[in-house]
SENU-608939 format. One record per atom (N, C-alpha, C): chain; atom name; x, y, z. Coordinates in steps of 0.1 Angstrom, whole numbers, plus 5000, padded with zeros to 4 digits. Atoms other than C-alpha are relative to their C-alpha. Layout:
BEGIN
["A" "CA" [X Y Z]]
...
***
This chain:
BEGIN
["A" "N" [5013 4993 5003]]
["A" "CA" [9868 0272 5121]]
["A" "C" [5002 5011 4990]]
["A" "N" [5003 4989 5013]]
["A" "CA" [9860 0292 5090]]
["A" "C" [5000 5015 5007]]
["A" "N" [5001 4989 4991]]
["A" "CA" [9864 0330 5102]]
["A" "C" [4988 5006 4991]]
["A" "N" [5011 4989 5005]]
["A" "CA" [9836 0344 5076]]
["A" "C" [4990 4990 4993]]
["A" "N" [5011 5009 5003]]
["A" "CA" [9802 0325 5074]]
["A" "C" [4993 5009 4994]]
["A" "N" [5012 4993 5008]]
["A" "CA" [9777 0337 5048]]
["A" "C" [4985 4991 5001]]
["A" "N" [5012 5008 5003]]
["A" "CA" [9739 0326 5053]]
["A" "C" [4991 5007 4982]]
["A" "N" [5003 5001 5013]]
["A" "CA" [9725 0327 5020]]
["A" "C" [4987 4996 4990]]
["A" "N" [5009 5008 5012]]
["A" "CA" [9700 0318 4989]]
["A" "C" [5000 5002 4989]]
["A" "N" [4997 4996 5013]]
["A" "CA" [9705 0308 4956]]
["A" "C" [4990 5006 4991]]
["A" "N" [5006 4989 5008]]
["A" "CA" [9696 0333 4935]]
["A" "C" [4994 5010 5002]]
["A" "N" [5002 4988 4992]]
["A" "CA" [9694 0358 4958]]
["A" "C" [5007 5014 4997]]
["A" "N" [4993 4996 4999]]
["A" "CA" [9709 0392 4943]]
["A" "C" [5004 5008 5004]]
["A" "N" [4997 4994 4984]]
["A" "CA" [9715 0404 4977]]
["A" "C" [5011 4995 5003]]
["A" "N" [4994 5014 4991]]
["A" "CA" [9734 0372 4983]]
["A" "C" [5012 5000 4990]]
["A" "N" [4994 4997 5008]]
["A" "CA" [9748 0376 4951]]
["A" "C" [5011 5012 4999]]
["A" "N" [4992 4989 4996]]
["A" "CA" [9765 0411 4957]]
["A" "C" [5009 5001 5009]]
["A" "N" [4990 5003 4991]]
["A" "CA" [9778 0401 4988]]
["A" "C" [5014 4992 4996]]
["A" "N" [4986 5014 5008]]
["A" "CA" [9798 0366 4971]]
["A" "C" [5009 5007 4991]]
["A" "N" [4987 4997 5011]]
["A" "CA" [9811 0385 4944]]
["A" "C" [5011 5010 5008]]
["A" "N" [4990 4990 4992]]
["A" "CA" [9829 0411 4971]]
["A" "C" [5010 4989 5008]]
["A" "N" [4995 5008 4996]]
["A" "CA" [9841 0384 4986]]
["A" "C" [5010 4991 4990]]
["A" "N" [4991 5004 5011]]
["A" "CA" [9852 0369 4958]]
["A" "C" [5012 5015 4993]]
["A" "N" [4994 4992 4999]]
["A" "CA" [9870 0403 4949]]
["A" "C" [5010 4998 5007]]
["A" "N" [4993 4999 4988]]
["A" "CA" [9887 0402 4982]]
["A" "C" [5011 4988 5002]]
["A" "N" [4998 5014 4997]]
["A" "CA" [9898 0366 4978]]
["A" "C" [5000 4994 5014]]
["A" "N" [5005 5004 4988]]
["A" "CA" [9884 0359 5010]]
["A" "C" [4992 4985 5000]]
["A" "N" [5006 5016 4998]]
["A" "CA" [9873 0321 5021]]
["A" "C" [4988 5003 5007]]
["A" "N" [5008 4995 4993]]
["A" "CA" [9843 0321 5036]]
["A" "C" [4993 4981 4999]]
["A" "N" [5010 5013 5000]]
["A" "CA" [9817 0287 5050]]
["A" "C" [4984 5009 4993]]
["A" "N" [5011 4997 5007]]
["A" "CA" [9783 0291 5030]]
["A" "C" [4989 4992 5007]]
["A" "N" [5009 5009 4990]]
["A" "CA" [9750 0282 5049]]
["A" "C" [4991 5003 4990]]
["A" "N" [5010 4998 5010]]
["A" "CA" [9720 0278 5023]]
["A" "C" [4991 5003 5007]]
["A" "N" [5013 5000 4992]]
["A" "CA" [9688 0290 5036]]
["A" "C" [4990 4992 4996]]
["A" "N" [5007 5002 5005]]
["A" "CA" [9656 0278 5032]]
["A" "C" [4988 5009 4991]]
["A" "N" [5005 4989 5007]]
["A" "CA" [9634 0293 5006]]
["A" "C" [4988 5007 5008]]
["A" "N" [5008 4995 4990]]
["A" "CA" [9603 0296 5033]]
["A" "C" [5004 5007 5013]]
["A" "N" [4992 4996 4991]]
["A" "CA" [9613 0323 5055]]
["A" "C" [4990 4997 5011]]
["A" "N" [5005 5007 4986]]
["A" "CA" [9590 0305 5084]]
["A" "C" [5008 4987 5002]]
["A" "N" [4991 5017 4992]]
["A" "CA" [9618 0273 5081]]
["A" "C" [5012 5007 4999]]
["A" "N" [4984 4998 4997]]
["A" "CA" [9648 0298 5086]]
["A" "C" [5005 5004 5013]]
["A" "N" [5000 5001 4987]]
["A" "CA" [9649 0292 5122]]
["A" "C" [5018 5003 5001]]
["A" "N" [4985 4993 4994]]
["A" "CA" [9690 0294 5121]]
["A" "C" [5003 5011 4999]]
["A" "N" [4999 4986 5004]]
["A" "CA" [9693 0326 5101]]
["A" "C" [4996 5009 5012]]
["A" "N" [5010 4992 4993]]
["A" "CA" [9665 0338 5126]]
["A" "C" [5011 5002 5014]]
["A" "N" [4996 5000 4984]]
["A" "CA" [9686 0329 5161]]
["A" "C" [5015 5005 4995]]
["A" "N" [4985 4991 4999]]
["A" "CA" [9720 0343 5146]]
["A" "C" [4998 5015 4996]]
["A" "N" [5003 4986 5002]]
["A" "CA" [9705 0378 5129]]
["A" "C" [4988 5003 5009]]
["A" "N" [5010 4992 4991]]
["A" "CA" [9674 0383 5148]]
["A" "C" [4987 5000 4990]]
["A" "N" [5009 4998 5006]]
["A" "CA" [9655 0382 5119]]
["A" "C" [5002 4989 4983]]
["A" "N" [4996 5011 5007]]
["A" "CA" [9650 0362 5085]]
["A" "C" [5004 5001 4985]]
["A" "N" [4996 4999 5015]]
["A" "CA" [9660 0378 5054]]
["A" "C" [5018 4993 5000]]
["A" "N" [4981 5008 5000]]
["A" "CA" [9698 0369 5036]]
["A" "C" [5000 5013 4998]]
["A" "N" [4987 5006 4998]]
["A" "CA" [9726 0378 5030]]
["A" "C" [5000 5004 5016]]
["A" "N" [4997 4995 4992]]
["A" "CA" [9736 0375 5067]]
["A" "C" [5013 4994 5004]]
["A" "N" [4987 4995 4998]]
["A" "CA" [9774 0382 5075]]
["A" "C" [5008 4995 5013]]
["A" "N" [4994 4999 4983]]
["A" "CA" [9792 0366 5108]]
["A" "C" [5010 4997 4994]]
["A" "N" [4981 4993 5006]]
["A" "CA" [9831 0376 5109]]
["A" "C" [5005 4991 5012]]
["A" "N" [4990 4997 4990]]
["A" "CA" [9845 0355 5137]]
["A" "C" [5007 5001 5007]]
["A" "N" [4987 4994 4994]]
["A" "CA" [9873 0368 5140]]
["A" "C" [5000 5014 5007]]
["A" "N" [4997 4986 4999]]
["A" "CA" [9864 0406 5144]]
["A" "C" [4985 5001 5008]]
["A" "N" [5010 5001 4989]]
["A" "CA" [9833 0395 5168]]
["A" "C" [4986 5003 4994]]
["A" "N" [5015 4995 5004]]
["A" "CA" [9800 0403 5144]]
["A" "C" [4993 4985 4999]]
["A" "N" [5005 5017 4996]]
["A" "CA" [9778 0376 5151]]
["A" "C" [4986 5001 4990]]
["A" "N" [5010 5002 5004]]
["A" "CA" [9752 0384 5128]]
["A" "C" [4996 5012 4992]]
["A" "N" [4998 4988 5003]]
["A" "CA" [9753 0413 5101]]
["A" "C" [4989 5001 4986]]
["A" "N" [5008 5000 5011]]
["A" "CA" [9722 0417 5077]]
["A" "C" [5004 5010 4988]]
["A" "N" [4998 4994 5009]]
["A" "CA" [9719 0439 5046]]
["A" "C" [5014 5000 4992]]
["A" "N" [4990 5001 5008]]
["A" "CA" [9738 0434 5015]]
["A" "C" [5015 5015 4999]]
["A" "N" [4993 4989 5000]]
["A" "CA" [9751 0469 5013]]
["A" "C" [5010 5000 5011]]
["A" "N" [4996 5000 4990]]
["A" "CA" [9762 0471 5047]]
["A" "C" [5013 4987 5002]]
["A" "N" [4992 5014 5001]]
["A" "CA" [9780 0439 5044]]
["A" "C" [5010 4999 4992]]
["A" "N" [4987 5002 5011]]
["A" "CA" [9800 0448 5013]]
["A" "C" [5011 5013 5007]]
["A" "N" [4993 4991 4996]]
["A" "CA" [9808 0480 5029]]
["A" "C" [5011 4997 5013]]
["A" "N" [4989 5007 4989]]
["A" "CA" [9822 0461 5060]]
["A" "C" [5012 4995 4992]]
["A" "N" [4986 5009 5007]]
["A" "CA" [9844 0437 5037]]
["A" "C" [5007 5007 4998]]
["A" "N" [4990 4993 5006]]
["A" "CA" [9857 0464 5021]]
["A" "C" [5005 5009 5012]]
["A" "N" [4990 4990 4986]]
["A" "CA" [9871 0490 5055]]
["A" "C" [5007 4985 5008]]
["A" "N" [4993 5013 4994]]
["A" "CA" [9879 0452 5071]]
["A" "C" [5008 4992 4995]]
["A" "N" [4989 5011 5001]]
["A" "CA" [9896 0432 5045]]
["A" "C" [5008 5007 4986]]
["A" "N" [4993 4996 5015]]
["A" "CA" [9905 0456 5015]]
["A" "C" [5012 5006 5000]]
***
């Protein structure tokens, strides 16, 4: 199992900010596309709670579900820099 899932949408650059930290980091990660109607993002919804992107699960380090781009780059970086 992949230890860092990113849910996602192209051309999101929220989604976008996040990948390129990741890419920085050279960190692997599985990529889950969303759907562009945030009433059909029923998975996004039952792992964050809610339905915007970028959302962040680590798990290895137990985050099951980590919204905001910001917050997300800031994790990568105290966690994998």
């Amino acid at each position: 199992m992949t230890q860092l899932e990113l849910y996602e949408l192209p051309g999101c650059p929220y989604c976008a900010k996040v990948k390129q930290k990741l890419g920085e980091l050279d960190l692997e990660y599985e990529s889950h596309e969303v759907p562009r109607s945030h009433d059909d993002r029923t998975e996004v919804q039952a792992v964050s709670g809610q339905t915007g992107v970028p959302v962040l699960i680590d798990n290895e380090h137990g985050v099951d579900g980590m919204p905001e781009s910001d917050d997300i780059v800031a994790y990568l970086e105290e966690t994998y820099a």
